[in-house]
Structure formats: structure tokens, C-alpha cells
N, C-alpha and C positions, 0 to 999 in steps of 0.2 A: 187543660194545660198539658203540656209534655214534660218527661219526666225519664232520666234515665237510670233502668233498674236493673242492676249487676249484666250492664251492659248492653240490654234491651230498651230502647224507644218505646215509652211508652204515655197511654193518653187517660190523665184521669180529669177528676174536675177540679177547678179552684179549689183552694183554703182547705185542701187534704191535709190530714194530721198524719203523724207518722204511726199512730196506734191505727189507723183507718189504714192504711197501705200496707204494715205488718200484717192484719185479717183480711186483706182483699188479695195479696200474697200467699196470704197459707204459710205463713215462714214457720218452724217447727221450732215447739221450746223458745216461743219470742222472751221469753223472759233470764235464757242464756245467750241469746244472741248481740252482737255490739253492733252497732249502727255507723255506718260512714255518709256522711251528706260532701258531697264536694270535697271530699280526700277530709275531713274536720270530723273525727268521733262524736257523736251525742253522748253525751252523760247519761248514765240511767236515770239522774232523777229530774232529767229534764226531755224525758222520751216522748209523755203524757201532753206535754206541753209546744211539742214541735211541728212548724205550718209548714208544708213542701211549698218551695217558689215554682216559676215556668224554668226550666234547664235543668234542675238541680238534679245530680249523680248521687245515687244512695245505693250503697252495697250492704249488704248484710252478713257480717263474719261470723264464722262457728270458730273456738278456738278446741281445740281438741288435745288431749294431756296423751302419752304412750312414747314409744320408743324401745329402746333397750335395757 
């Protein structure tokens, strides 16, 4: 299936979890990161639990604290 990842086309296979695309990513500190599927946050405690469809948009946000 296709799958678009922070803006990249891309091809994995069916009934991918999101815990399976976070480690085939490399995403760093997956367990500070918030998940976007289709512009819709995942909840963290339904991370473990979530199936990628064909199309679906998944960005991975870092929120990061600092300023003045």
C-alpha cells in the first residue's frame, strides 16, 4: 500500500501498525513523539493499537520547550 510519510510517497505492506512504521522509520524518542494520521492526533494509548489504510498522511511531531 502507499502511504504518505511527512510528505514522502511511500510503499509498505498491508495491515502496518503504527508501532511497525515508527521502527522501519527510525523516528527518535518514539515514545516523545505525537503522531498525525490524516491531519487526527493518535492518542498515545491507542498508538500500539493503530492499522495504517492505503492513502493515509502520517506526520510525526517533536514538540520542543525553549525561547526567551
Amino acid at each position: 500500500m502507499t502511504i504518505t510519510v511527512a510528505g514522502e510517497k511511500k510503499e509498505y505492506k498491508d495491515g502496518l501498525t503504527l508501532p511497525e512504521l515508527i521502527e522501519a522509520e527510525n523516528v527518535e524518542t518514539p515514545e516523545y513523539v505525537t503522531v498525525s494520521i490524516n491531519d487526527e492526533f493518535i492518542l498515545t494509548e491507542n498508538k500500539e493499537t493503530t492499522v495504517l489504510n492505503e492513502g493515509d498522511s502520517v506526520e510525526f511531531l517533536y514538540f520542543m520547550g525553549g525561547g526567551q
